[in-house]
C-alpha positions as CSV (number, residue, x, y, z in Angstrom):
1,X,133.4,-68.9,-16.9
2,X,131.4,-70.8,-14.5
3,X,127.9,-72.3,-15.0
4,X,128.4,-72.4,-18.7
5,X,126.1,-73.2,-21.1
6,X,125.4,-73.7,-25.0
7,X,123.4,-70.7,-26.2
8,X,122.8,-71.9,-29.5
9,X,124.0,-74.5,-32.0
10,X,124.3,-74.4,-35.9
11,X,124.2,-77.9,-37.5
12,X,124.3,-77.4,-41.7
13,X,125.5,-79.4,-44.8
14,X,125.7,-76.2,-46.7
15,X,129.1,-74.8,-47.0
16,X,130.6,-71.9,-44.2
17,X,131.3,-72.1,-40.5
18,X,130.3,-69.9,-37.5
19,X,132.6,-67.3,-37.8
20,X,131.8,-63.1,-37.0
21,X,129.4,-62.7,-34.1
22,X,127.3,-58.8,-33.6
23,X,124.2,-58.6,-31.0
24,X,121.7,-55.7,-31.6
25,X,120.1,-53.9,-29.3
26,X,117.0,-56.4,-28.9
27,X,119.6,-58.9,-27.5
28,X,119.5,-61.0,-30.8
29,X,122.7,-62.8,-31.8
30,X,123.7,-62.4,-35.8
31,X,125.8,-65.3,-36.5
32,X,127.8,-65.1,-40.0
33,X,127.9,-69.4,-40.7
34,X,126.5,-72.2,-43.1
35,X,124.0,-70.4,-45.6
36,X,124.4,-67.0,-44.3
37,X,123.8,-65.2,-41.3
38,X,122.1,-67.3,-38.2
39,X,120.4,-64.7,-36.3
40,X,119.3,-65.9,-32.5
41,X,116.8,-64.6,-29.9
42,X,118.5,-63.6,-26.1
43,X,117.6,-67.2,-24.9
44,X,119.2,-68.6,-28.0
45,X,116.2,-69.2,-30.2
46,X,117.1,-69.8,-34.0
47,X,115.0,-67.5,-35.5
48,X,116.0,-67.8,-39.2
49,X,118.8,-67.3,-41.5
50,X,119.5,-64.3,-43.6
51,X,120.7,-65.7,-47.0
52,X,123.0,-63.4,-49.4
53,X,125.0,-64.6,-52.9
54,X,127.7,-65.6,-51.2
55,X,128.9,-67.5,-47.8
56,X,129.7,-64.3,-45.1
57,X,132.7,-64.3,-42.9
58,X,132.5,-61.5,-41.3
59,X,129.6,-59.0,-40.0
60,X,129.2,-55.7,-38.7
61,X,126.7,-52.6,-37.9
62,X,127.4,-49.6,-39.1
63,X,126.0,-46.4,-40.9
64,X,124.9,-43.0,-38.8
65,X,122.6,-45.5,-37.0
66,X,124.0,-48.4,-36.7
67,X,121.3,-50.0,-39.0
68,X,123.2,-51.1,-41.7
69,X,124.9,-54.6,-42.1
70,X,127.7,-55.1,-43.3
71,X,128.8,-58.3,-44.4
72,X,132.2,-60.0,-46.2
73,X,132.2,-63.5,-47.8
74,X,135.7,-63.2,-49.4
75,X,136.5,-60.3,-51.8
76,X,133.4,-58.8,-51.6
77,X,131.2,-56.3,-49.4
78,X,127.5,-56.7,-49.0
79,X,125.3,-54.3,-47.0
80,X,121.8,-54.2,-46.2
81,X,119.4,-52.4,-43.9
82,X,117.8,-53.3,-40.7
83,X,114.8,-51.9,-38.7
84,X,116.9,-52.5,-35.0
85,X,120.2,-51.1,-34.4
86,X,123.4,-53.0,-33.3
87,X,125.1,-52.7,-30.2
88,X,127.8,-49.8,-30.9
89,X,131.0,-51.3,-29.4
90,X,132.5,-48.0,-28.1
């Protein structure tokens, strides 16, 4: 990579580290990390977090739109809708 840069950092004392990374098709970044899921605009924005019972690992759109989150802190699966879709990866 040349002419890097930092999009975006995630400073927390809560528990949980960046981890699973999904873009929608908007351009923003959902980050599963400290809290719950960071979710950045294109230009790296923090925009909020998107808190859940439990610390995610992992993320991912799914569902006949792609509208559907899908998110797994540990032994558990935790879904929720969303009004933008996800970038489908195929």
């Amino acid at each position: 990579m040349s002419n890097g840069r930092i999009f975006a950092t995630m400073y927390s004392a809560e528990d949980g580290v960046p981890d699973g990374m999904k873009v929608d098709t908007l351009g923003r970044v959902f980050c599963t990390g400290s809290g719950g899921i960071w979710v950045f605009g294109p230009n790296g924005a923090h925009l909020g977090i998107i808190r859940g019972p439990e610390v995610p690992r992992n993320i991912a759109f799914g569902g006949p739109d792609f509208r559907t989150v899908y998110t797994t802190p540990g032994e558990s699966i935790y879904s929720f809708k969303v009004k933008t879709p996800g970038i489908r990866p195929y």
